[in-house]
C-alpha positions as CSV (number, residue, x, y, z in Angstrom):
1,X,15.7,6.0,-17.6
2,X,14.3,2.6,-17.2
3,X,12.7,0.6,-20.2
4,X,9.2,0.3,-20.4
5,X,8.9,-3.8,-19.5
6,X,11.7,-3.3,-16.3
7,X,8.9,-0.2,-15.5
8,X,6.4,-2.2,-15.6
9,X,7.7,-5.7,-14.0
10,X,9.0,-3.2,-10.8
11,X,5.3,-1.7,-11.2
12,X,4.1,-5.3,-10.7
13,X,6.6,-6.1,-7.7
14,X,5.6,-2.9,-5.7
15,X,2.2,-4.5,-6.0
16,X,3.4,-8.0,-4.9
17,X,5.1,-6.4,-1.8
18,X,1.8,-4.6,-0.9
19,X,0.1,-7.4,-1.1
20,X,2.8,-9.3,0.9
21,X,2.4,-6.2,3.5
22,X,-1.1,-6.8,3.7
23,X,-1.2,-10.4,3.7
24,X,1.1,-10.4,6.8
25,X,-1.3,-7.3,8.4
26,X,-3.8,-9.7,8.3
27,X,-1.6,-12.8,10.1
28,X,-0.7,-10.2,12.4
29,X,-4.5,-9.9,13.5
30,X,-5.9,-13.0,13.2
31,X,-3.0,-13.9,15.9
32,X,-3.6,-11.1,18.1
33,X,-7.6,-11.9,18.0
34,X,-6.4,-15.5,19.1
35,X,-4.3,-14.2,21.5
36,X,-0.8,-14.8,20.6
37,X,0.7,-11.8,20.8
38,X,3.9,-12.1,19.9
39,X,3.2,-14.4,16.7
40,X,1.0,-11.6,15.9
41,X,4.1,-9.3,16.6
42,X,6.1,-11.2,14.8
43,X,3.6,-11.1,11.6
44,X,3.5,-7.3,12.3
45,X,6.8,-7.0,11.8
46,X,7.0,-8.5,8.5
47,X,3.9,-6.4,7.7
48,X,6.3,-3.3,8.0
49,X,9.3,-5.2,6.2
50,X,7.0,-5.7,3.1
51,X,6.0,-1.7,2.9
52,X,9.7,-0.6,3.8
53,X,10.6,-3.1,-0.1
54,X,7.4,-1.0,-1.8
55,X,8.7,1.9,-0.8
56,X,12.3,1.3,-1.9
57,X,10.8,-0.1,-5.4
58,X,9.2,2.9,-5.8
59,X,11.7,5.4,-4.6
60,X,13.9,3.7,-7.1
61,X,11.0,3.9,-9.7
62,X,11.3,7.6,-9.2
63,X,15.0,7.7,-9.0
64,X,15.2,6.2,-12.8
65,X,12.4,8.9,-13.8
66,X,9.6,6.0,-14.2
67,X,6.2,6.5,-13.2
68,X,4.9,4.6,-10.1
69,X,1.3,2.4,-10.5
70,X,-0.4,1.6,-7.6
71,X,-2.9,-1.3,-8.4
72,X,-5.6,-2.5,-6.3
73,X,-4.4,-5.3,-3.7
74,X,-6.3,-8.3,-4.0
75,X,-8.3,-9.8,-0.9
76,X,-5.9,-11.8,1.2
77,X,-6.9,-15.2,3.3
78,X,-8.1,-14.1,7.0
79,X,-7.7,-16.6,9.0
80,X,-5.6,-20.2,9.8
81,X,-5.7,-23.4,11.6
82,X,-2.7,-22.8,13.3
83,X,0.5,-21.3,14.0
84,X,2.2,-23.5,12.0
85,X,-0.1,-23.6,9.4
86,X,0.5,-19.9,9.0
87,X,4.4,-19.9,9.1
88,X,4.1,-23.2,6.1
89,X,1.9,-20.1,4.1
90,X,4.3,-17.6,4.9
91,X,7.1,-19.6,3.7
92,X,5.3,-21.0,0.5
93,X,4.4,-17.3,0.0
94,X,8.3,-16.0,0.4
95,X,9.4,-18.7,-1.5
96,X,7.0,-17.1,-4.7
97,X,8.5,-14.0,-3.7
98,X,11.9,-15.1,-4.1
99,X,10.7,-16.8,-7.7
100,X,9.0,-13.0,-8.8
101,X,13.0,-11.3,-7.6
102,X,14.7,-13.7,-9.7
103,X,12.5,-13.2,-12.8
104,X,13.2,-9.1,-12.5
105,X,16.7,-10.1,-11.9
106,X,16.5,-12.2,-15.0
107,X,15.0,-9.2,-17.0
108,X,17.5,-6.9,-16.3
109,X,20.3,-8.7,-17.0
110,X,18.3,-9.7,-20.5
111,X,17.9,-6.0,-21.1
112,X,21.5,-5.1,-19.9
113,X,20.0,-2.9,-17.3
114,X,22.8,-3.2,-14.6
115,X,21.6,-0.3,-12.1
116,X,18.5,-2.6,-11.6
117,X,20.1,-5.5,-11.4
118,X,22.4,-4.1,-8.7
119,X,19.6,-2.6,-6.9
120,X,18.2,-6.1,-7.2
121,X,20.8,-7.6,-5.3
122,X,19.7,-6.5,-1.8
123,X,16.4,-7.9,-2.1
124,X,17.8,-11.3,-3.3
125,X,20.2,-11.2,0.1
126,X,16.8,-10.1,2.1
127,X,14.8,-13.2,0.4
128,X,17.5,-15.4,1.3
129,X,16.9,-14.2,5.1
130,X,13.3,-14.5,4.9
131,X,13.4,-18.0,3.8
132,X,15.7,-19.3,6.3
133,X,13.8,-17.5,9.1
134,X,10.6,-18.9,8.4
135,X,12.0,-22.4,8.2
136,X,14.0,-22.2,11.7
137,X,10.0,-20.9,12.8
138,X,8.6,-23.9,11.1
139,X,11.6,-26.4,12.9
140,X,11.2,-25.1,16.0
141,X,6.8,-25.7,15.9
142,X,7.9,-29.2,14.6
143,X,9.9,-29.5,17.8
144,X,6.9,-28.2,19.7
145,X,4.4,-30.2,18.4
146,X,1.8,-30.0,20.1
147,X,2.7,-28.8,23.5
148,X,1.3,-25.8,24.9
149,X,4.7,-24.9,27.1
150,X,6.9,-24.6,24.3
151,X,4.5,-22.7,21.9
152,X,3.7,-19.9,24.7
153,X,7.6,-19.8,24.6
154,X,8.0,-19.1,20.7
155,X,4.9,-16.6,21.8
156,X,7.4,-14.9,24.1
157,X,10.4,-15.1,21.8
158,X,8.4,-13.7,18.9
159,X,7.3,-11.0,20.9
160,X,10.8,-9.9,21.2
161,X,11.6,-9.2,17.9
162,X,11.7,-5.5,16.8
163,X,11.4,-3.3,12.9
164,X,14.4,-3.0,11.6
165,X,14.2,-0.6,8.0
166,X,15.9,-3.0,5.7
167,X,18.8,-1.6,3.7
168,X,17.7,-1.9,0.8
């Protein structure tokens, strides 16, 4: 059985990863609208990466016989300048991610809760992942710059990638 404050911070995560999910639903169709199908792909993708950690949150909620809260999801930005404007967001926004992990983390090694902090662990390897991603995304549009060639490439390379269910 979980204390009440772990309950509650992994209550508050599950609602940062739906927000997450939804934030990258709606990258995912601002670049399809635009026409850049595989960036929009690519967003999709993490759409589905950011459900697949709710759901592990709250199958572990369950697990440890605490009560899931779904909260409302705040309104998330619609649209960007660019590409690379939206790859800088998403890895601004991982990066808070990362910081919200590492505070649970924190918690339950305050509260000596070691199941959680193990479970924990996976998502810290995944944020790790995220972050480095984004950033060869954000090198590679630096590269780019401003030529049309190499971004309809990243479009074709992005398009490429498929969901993987993280092990978490």
């Amino acid at each position: 059985m979980l204390l009440k404050k772990i309950e509650d911070a992994l209550n508050e995560q599950v609602n940062a990863e739906m927000w997450s999910a939804y934030l990258y639903l709606s990258m995912s169709l601002h670049f399809e609208h635009e026409g850049r199908t595989g960036i929009a792909n690519w967003f999709r993708i993490q759409f589905q990466e950011e459900q697949a950690h709710a759901l592990a949150l709250m199958a572990y909620l369950n697990a440890r016989d605490a009560k899931v809260v779904l909260q409302p999801i705040a309104g998330v930005p619609d649209s960007w300048d660019s590409v690379k404007d939206a790859f800088v967001a998403t890895l601004e926004h991982e990066q808070k991610v990362t910081a919200l992990i590492n505070n649970l983390y924190a918690l339950a090694e305050e509260e000596k809760d070691f199941a959680t902090r193990q479970k924990l662990n996976t998502f810290i390897a995944e944020q790790v992942e995220e972050e480095e991603t984004v950033r060869q995304i954000i090198d590679d549009l630096n590269l780019i710059g401003t030529d049309g060639t190499g971004l309809y490439q990243l479009d074709r390379q992005l398009a490429t990638r498929t969901f993987v269910a993280p092990q978490l």
